[in-house]
MMTF fields as JSON, N, C-alpha, C and O atoms, coordinates in Angstrom:
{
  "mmtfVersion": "1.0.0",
  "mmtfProducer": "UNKNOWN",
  "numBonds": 279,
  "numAtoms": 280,
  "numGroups": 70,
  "numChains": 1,
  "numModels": 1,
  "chainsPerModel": [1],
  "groupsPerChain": [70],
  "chainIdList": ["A"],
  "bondAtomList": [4, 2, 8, 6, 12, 10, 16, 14, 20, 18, 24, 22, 28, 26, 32, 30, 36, 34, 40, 38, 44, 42, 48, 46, 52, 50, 56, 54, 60, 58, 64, 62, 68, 66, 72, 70, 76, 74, 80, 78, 84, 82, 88, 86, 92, 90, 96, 94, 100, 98, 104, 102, 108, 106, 112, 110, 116, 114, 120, 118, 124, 122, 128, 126, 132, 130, 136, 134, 140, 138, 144, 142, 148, 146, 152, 150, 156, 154, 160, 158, 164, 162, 168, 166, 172, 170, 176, 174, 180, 178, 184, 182, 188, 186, 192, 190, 196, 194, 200, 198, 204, 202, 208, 206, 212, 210, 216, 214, 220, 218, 224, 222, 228, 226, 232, 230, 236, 234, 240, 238, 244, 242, 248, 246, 252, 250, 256, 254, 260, 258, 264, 262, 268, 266, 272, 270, 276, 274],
  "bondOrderList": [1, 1, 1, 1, 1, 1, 1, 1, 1, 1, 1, 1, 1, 1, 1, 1, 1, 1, 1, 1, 1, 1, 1, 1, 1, 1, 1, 1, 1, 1, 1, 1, 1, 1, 1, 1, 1, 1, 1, 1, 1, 1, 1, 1, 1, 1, 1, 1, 1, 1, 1, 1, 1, 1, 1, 1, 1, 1, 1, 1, 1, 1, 1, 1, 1, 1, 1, 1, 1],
  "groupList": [{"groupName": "UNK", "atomNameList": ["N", "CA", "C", "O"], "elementList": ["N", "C", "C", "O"], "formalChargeList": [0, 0, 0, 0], "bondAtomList": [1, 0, 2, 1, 3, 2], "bondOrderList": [1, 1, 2], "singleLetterCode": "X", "chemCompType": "L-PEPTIDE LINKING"}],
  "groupTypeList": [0, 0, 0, 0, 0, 0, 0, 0, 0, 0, 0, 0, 0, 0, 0, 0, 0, 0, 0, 0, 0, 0, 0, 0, 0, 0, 0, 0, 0, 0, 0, 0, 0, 0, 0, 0, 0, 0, 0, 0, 0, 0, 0, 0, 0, 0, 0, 0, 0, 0, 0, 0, 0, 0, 0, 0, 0, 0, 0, 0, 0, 0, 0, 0, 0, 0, 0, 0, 0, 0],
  "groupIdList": [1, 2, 3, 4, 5, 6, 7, 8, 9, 10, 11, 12, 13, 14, 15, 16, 17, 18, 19, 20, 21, 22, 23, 24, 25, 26, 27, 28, 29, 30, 31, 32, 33, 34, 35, 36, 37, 38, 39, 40, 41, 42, 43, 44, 45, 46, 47, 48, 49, 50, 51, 52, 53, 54, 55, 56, 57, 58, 59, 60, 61, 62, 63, 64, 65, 66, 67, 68, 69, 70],
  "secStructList": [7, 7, 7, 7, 7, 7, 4, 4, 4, 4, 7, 3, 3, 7, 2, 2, 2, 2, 2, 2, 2, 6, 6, 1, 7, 1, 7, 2, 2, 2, 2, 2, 2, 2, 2, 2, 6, 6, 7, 1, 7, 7, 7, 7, 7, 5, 6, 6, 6, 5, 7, 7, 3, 3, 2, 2, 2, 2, 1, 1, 1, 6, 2, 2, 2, 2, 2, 2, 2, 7],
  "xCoordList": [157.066, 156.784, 157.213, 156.888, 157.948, 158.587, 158.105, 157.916, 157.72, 156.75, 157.901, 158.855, 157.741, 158.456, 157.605, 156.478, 159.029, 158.868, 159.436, 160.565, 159.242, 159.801, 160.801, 160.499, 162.006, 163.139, 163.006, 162.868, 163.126, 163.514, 162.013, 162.366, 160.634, 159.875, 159.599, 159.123, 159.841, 160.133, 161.461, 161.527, 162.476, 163.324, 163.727, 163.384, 164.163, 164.196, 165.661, 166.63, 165.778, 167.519, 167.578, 166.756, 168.919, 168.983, 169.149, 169.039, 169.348, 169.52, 171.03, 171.045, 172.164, 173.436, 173.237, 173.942, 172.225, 172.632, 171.644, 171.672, 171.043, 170.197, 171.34, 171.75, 171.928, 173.044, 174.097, 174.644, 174.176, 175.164, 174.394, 175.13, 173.196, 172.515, 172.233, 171.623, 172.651, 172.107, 173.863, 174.125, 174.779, 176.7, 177.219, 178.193, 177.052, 177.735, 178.136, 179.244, 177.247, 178.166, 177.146, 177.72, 176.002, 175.53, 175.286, 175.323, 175.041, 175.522, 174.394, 173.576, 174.195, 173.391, 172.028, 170.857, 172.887, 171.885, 170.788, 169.676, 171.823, 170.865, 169.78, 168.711, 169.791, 168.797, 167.869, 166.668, 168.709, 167.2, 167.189, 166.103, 167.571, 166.535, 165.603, 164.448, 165.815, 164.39, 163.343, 162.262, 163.442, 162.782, 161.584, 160.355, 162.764, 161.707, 161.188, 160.382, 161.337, 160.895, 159.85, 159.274, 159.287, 158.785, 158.847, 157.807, 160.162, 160.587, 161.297, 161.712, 161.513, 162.516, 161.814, 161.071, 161.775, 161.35, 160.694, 161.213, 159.391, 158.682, 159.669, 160.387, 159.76, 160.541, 159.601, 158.48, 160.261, 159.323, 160.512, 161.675, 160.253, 160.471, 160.63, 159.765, 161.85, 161.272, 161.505, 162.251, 160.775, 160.907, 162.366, 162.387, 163.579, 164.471, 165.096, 166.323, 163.963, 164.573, 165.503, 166.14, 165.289, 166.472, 165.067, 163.87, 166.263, 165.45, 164.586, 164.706, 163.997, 164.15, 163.441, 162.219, 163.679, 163.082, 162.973, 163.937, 161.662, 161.427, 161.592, 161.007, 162.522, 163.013, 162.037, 162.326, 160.927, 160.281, 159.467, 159.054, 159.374, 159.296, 160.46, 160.59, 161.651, 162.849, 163.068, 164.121, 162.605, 162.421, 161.49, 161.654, 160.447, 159.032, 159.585, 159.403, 160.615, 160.63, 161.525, 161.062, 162.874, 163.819, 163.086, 163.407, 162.445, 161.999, 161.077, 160.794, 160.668, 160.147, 160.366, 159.701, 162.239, 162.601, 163.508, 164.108, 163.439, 164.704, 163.449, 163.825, 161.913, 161.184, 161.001, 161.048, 160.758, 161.04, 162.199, 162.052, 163.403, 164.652, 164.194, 163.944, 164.038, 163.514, 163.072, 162.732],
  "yCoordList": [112.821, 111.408, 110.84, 111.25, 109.89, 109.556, 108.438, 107.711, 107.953, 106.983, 105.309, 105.332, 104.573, 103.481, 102.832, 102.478, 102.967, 101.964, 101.404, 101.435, 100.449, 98.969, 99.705, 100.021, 99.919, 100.154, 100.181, 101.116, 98.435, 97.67, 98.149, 98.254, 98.359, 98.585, 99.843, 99.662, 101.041, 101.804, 102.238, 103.278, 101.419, 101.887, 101.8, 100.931, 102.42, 102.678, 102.288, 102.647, 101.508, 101.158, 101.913, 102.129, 102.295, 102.535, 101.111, 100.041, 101.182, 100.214, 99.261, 98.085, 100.248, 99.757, 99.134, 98.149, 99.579, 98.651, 97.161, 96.158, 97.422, 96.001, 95.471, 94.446, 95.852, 95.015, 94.175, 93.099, 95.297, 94.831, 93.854, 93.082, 93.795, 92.384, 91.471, 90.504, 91.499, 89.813, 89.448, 88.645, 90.223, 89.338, 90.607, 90.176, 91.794, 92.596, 91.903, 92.144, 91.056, 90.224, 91.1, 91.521, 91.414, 91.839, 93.616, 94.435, 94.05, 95.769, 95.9, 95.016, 97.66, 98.202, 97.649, 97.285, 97.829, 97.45, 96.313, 96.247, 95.069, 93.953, 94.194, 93.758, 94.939, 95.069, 96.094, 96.142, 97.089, 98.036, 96.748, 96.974, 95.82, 94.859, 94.503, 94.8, 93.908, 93.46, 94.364, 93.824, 95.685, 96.585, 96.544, 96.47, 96.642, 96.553, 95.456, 95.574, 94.427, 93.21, 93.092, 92.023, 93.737, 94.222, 92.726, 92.194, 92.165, 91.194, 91.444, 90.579, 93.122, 93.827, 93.916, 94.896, 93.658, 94.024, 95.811, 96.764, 95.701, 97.0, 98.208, 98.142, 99.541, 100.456, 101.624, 101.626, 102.635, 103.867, 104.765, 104.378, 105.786, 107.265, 107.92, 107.944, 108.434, 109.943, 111.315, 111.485, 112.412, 113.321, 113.503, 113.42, 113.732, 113.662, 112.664, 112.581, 111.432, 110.867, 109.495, 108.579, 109.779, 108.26, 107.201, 107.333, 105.963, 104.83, 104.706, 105.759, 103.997, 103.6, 102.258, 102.375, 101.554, 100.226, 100.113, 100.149, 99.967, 99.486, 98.166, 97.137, 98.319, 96.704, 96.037, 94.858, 96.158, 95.141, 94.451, 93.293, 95.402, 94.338, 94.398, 94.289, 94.567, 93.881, 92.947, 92.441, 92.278, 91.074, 90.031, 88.949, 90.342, 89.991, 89.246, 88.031, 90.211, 89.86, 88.781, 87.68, 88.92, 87.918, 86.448, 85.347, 86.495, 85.215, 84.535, 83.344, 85.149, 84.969, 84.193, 83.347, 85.097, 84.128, 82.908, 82.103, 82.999, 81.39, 80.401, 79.263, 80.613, 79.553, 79.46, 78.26, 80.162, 79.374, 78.312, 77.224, 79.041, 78.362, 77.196, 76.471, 76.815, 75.461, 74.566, 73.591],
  "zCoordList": [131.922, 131.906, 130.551, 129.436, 130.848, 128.967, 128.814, 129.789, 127.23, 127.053, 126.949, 126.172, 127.439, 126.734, 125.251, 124.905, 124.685, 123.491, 123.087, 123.577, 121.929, 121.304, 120.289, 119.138, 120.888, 120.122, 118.509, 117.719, 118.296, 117.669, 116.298, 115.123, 116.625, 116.278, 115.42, 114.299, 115.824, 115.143, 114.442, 113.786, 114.61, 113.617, 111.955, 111.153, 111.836, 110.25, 109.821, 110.489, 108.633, 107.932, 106.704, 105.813, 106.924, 104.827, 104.052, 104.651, 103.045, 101.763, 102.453, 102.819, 102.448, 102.951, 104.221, 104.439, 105.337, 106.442, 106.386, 107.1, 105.554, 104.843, 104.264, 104.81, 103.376, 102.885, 103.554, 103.312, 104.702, 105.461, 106.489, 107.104, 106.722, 107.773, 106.966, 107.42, 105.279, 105.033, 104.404, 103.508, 105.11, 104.812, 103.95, 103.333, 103.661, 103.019, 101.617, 101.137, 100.975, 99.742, 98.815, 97.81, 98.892, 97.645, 97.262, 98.18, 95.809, 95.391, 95.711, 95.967, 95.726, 95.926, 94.538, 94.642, 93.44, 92.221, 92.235, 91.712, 93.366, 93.491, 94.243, 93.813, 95.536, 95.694, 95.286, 95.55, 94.465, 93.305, 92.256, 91.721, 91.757, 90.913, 91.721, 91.416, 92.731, 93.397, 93.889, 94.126, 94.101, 94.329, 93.087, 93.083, 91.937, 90.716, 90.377, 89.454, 90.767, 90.51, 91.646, 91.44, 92.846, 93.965, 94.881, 95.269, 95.15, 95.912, 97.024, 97.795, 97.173, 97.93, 99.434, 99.374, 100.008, 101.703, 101.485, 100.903, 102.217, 102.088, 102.356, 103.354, 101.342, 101.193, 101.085, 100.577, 101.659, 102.048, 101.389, 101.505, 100.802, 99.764, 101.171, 102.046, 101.236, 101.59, 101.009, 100.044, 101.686, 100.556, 99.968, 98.74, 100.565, 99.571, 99.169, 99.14, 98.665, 97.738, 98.507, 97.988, 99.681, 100.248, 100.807, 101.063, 100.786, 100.804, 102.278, 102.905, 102.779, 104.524, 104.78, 104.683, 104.95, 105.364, 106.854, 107.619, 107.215, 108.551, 109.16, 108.823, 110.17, 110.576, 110.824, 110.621, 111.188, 111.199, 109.788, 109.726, 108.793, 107.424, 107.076, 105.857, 107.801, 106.946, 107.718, 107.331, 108.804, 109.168, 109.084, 109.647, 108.348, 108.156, 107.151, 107.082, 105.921, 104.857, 104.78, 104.482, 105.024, 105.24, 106.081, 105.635, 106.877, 107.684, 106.515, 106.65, 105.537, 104.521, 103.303, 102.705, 103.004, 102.586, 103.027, 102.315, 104.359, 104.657, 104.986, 105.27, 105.01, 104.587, 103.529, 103.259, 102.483, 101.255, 100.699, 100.143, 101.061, 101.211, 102.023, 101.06, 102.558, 103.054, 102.556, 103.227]
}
């Protein structure tokens, strides 16, 4: 019996495919400044060391900022 689930919900991005959903215009560095500046969309460690952002606070976050932008 296989469970359905929300795709979209559990998946995980690296750093680069974040880059690449807000126009491929900005470096990796820009978004480690905002990491350190903790403006970066919620980011999870894993043990070796790579990034992972869960799409759904990397959409939480962005909707976030095009109301401010407003």
């Amino acid at each position: 019996m296989s469970r359905t689930r929300d795709p979209k919900r559990a998946e995980w991005l690296t750093i680069a495919e974040v880059l690449a959903e807000l126009g491929g215009g900005l470096a990796r560095s820009t978004f480690n400044e905002w990491r350190a500046k903790k403006v970066a969309p919620r980011c999870i460690k894993l043990p070796n060391n790579q990034i992972r952002i869960r799409r759904s606070d990397f959409e939480s976050w962005l909707e976030g900022r095009t109301e401010e932008a407003a």
